[in-house]
C-alpha positions in Angstrom: 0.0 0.0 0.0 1.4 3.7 -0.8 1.6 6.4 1.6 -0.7 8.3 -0.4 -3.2 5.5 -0.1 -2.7 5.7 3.8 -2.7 9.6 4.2 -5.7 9.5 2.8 -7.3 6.5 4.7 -6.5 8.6 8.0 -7.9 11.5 7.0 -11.2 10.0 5.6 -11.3 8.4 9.1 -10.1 11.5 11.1 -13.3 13.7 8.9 -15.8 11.3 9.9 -15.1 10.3 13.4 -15.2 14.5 13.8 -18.2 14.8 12.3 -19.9 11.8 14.2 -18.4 13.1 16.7 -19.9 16.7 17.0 -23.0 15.4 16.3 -23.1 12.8 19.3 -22.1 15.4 21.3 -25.0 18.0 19.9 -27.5 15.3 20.5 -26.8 14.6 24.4 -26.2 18.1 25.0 -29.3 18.8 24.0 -32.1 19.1 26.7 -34.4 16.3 27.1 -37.1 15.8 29.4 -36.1 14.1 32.7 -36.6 10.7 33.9 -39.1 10.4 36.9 -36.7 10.4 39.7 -35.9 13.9 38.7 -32.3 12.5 37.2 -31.0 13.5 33.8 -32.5 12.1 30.9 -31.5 8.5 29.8 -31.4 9.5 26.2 -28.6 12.0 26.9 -26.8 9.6 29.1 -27.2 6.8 26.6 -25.5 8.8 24.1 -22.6 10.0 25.6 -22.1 6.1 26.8 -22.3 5.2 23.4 -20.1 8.2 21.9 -17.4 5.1 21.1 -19.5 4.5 18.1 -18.1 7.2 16.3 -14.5 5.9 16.1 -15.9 2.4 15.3 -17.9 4.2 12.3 -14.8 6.5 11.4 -12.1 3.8 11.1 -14.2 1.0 10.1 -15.7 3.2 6.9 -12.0 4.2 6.2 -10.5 1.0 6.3 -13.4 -0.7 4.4 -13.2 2.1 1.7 -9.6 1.0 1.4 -9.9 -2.6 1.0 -12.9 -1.7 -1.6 -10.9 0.2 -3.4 -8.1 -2.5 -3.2 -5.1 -0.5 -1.5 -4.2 -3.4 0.7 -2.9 -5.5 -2.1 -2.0 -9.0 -0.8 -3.0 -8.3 2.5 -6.5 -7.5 1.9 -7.5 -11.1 3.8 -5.6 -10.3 6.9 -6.8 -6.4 7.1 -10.8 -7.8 6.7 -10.4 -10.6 8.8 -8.9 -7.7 11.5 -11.9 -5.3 10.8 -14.4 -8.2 10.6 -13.1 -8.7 14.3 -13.3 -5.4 15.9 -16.8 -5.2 14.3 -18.1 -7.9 16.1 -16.4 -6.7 19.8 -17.8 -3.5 18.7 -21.6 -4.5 18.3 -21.0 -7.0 20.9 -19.8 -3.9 23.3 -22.8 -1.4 22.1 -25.2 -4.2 23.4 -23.9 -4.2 26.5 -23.8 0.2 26.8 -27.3 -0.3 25.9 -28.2 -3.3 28.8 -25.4 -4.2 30.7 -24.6 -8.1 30.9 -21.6 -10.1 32.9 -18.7 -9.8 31.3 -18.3 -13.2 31.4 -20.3 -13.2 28.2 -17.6 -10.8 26.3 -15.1 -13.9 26.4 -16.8 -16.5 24.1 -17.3 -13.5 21.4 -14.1 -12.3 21.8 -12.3 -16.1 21.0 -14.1 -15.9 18.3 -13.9 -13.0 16.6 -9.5 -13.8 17.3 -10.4 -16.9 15.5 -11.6 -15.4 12.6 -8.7 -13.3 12.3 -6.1 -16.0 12.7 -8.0 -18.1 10.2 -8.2 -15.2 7.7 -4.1 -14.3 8.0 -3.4 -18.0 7.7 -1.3 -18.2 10.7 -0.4 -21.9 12.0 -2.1 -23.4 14.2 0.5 -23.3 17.4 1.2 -19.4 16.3 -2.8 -19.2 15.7 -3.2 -20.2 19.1 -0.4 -18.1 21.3 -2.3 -14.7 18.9 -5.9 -15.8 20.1 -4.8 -15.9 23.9 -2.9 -12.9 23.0 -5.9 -10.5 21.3 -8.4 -12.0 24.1 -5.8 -10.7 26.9 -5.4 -7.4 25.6 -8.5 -6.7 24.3 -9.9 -6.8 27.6 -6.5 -5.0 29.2 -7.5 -1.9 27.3 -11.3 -2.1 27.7 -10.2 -1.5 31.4 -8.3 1.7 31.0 -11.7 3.2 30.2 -12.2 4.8 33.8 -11.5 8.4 33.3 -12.1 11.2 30.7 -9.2 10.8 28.1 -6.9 7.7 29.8 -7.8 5.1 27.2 -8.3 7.4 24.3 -4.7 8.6 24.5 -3.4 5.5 25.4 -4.5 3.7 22.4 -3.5 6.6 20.1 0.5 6.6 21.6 0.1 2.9 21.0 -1.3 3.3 17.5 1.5 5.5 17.0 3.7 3.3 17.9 2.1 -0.2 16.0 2.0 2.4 12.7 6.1 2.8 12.7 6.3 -0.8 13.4 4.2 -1.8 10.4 6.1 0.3 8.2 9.7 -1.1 9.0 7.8 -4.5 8.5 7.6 -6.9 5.6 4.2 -5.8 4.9 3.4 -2.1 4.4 -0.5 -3.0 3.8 -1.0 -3.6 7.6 -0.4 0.1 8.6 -3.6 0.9 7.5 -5.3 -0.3 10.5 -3.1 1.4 13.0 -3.2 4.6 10.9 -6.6 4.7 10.8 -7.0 4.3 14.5 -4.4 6.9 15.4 -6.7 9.3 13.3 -10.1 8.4 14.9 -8.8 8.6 18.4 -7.6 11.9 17.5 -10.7 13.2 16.2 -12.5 11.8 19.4 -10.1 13.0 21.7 -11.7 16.7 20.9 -14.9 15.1 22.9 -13.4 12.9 25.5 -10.9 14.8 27.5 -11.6 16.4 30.7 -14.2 17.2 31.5 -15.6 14.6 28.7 -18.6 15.1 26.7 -18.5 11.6 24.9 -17.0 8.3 26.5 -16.1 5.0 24.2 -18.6 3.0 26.6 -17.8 -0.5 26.2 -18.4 -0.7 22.0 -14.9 2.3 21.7 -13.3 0.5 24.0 -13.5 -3.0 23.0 -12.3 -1.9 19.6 -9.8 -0.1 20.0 -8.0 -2.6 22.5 -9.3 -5.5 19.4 -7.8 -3.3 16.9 -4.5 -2.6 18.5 -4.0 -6.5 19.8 -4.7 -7.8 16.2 -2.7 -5.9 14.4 0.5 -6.2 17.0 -0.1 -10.3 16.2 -0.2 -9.7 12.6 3.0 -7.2 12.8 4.7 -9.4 14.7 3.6 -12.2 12.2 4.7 -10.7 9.1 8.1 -9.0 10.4 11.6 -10.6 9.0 13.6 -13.1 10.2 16.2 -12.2 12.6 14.1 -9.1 14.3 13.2 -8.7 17.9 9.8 -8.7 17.2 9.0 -11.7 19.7 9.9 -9.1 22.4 9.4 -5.9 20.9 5.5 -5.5 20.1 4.6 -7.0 23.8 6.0 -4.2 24.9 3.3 -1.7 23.6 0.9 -3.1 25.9 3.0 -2.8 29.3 0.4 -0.1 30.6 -2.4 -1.7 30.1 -0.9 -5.0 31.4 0.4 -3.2 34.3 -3.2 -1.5 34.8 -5.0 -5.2 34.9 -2.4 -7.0 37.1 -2.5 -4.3 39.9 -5.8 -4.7 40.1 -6.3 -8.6 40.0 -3.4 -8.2 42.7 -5.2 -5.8 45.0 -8.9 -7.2 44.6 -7.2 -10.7 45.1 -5.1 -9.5 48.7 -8.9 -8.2 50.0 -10.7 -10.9 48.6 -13.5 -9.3 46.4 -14.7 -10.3 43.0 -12.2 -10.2 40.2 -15.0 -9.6 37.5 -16.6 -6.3 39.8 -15.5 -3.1 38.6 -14.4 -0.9 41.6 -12.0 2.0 42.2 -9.0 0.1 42.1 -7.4 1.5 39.1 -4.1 3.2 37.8 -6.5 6.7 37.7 -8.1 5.7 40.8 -5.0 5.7 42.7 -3.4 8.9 41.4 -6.1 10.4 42.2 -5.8 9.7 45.9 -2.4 11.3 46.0 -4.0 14.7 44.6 -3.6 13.9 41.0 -6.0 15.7 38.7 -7.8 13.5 36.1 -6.2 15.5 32.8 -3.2 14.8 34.9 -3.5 11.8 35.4 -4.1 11.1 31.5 -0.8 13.0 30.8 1.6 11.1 33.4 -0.2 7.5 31.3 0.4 8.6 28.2 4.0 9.4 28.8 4.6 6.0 30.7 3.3 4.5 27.2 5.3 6.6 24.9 8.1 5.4 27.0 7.9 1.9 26.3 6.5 2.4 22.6 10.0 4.2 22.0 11.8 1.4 23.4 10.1 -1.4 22.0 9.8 0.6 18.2 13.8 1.4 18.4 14.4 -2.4 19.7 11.8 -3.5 16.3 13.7 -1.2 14.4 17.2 -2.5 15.2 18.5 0.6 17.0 18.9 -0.6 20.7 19.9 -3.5 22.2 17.2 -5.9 22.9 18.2 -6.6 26.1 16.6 -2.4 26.8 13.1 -4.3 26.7 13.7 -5.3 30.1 13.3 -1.6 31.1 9.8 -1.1 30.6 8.6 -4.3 32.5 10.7 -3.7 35.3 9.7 0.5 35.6 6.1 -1.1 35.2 6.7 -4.0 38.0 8.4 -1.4 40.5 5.1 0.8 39.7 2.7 -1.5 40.6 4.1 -2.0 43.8 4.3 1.2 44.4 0.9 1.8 43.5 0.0 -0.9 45.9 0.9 1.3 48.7 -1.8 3.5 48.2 -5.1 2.4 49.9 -7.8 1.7 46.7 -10.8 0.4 49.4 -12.3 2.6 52.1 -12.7 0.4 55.2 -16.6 -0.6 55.8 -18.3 1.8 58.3 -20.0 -0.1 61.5 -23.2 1.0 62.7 -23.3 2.6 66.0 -25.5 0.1 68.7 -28.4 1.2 70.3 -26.7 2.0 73.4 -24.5 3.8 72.4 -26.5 5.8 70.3 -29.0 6.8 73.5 -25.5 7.6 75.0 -25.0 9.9 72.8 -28.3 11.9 72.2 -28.5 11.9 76.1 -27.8 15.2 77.6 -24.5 16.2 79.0 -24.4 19.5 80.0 -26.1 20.9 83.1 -25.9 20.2 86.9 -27.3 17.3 88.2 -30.8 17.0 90.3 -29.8 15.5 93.8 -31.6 13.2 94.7 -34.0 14.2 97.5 -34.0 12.4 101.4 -37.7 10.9 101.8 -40.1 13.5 103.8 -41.2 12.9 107.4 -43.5 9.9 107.6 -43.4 9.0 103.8 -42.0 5.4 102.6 -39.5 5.3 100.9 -38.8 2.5 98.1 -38.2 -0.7 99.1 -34.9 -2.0 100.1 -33.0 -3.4 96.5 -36.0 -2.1 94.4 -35.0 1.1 92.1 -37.1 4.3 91.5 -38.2 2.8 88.3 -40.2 -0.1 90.2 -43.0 2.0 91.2 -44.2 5.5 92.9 -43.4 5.8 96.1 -46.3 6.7 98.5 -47.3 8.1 101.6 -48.8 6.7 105.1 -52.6 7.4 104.0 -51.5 6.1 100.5 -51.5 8.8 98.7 -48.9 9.5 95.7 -45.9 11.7 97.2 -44.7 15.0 95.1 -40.8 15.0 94.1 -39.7 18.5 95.8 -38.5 20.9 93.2 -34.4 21.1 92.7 -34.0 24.5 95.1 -31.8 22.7 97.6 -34.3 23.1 100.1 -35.2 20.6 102.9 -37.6 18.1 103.0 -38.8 19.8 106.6 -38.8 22.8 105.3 -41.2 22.0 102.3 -43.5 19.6 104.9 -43.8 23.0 106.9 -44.7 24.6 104.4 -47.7 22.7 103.3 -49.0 22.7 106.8 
């Protein structure tokens, strides 16, 4: 495929994710009548969980304009068995922004739509294998960066970036038209998502775009020449999101909760604890990334050593342990008792009424038997009269009443 051929690809796609876009974002910004419980409408919120669909419609109209119009020359198999893929994660994703299901359910989809894509870039069948684990992994690593305005949208364009210089120092030219695309479409949606964001990817955006990016590092990798460090090169583009995923099986696992229930156990969420702001936070992942694509695309290219791919694992490993340190779960808060609460709302300030000493010829309680067990009374049985708190006598107040 020519440059020309992918210049223009990414600016078809760049065009129409814009305009999509802008038009997403018109539509939930526009006022709607409320739901019942006096919330914002779910039409508007529907849309902006769905604003993913953009990119999915920008690259996928790009790309498939490109393979109709033949640019991918003998590749065209490998690059619609790749697009055929990320369309199916991509419905399969919209479903679920529309009505949410377990995302146990994403995993048979996913295998299959890897499948398809192995089966259409005639890979072997122990190769074929090692790529399906591999898409399914990643696919699902990136779909988890989608927890804050902007973190996965500029995480998957830096790793675009770096999967497009790849592909061209590869054997096969024709499979930069994927990653081009893609770095054009997350640009154009980029405009809507960062901070605060006006569109997210929901689940159909994000599925794609980690689809798209783990498909076409398998095919890369496939296609590069003899002799290259590709083996341990292309991995290396997916250390954040990698990093991301085993901090928080590691963290969820250490306070035994659900490994499948999403919770603010993050990258993002942690950063934020230590007062970092959410465009901020965007910013510090994006560099992390463009650190190891640099590495791994210079390594792929045959400028460094490969033995500088151990950098970016190990910055990534000490990371996560770091990141450990800072507390991701707020401890459960315990219901005060009952006696406790009456403790409390009980009065404390004031003096104290003494008690007053039994009047001249009235009974007082019964010996081991409490105020509380009945009124005391007089000689003739009549109901005695607590004296009021003056300090008085009892004498003086029997006087009194004679």
């Amino acid at each position: 495929m020519n440059v020309l051929g992918i210049i223009a690809s990414g600016v078809a796609a760049l065009f129409i994710t814009v305009a999509l876009a802008k038009g997403a974002r018109r539509a939930a910004l526009r006022p709607h009548a409320p739901d019942g419980s006096g919330g914002r409408a779910p039409r508007a919120a529907a849309l902006r969980r769905t604003g993913g669909a953009t990119v999915v419609l920008g690259v996928g109209t790009a790309v498939g304009g490109a393979l109709w119009l033949g640019a991918a020359d003998d590749s065209a198999g490998s690059v619609a068995g790749l697009l055929a893929g990320a369309g199916i994660v991509a419905a399969l994703g919209l479903v679920h922004d529309l009505k949410p299901f377990r995302a146990a359910l994403r995993l048979p989809v996913q295998t299959a739509a890897a499948v398809l894509v192995v089966c259409l870039a005639g890979l072997s069948p122990a190769a074929g294998a090692l790529a399906v684990l591999w898409i399914v992994l990643v696919t699902n690593a990136f779909a988890l960066l989608d927890h804050a305005d902007g973190l996965l949208t500029t995480v998957g364009l830096v790793t675009a970036a770096g999967l497009l210089a790849c592909a061209a120092l590869g054997g096969d030219p024709a499979l930069t038209l994927f990653p081009a695309t893609l770095v054009a479409g997350l640009a154009g949606f980029l405009l809507h998502n960062w901070h605060p964001a006006r569109l997210r990817l929901g689940a159909s955006g994000a599925q794609f775009t980690g689809f798209a990016l783990a498909a076409s590092g398998a095919l890369i990798q496939e296609a590069a020449p003899s002799g290259r460090a590709a083996w341990a090169a292309l991995p290396v583009l997916a250390t954040v999101a990698l990093a991301d995923t085993a901090l928080v099986l590691i963290s969820r696992r250490r306070a035994a909760r659900s490994l499948l229930r999403d919770t603010d156990d993050h990258i993002a969420h942690r950063l934020r604890r230590v007062r970092v702001t959410v465009p901020g936070t965007a910013v510090l992942l994006a560099l992390w990334t463009a650190l190891s694509v640099t590495t791994a695309t210079l390594v792929y290219a045959e400028l460094l050593h490969p033995a500088f791919l151990l950098l970016p694992p190990a910055g990534s490993v000490a990371a996560v342990f770091v990141l450990l340190r800072i507390p991701a779960y707020t401890p459960p808060r315990t219901a005060p008792s009952r006696t406790a609460a009456r403790r409390t709302a009980a009065p404390t300030t004031g003096a104290a009424i003494p008690s007053a000493a039994p009047a001249p010829g009235v009974a007082g309680p019964a010996p081991g038997k409490g105020a509380s067990s009945g009124t005391a009374r007089t000689a003739a049985g009549h109901p005695t009269v607590p004296p009021p708190p003056t300090g008085r006598s009892a004498a003086g107040v029997a006087a009194e009443r004679r």
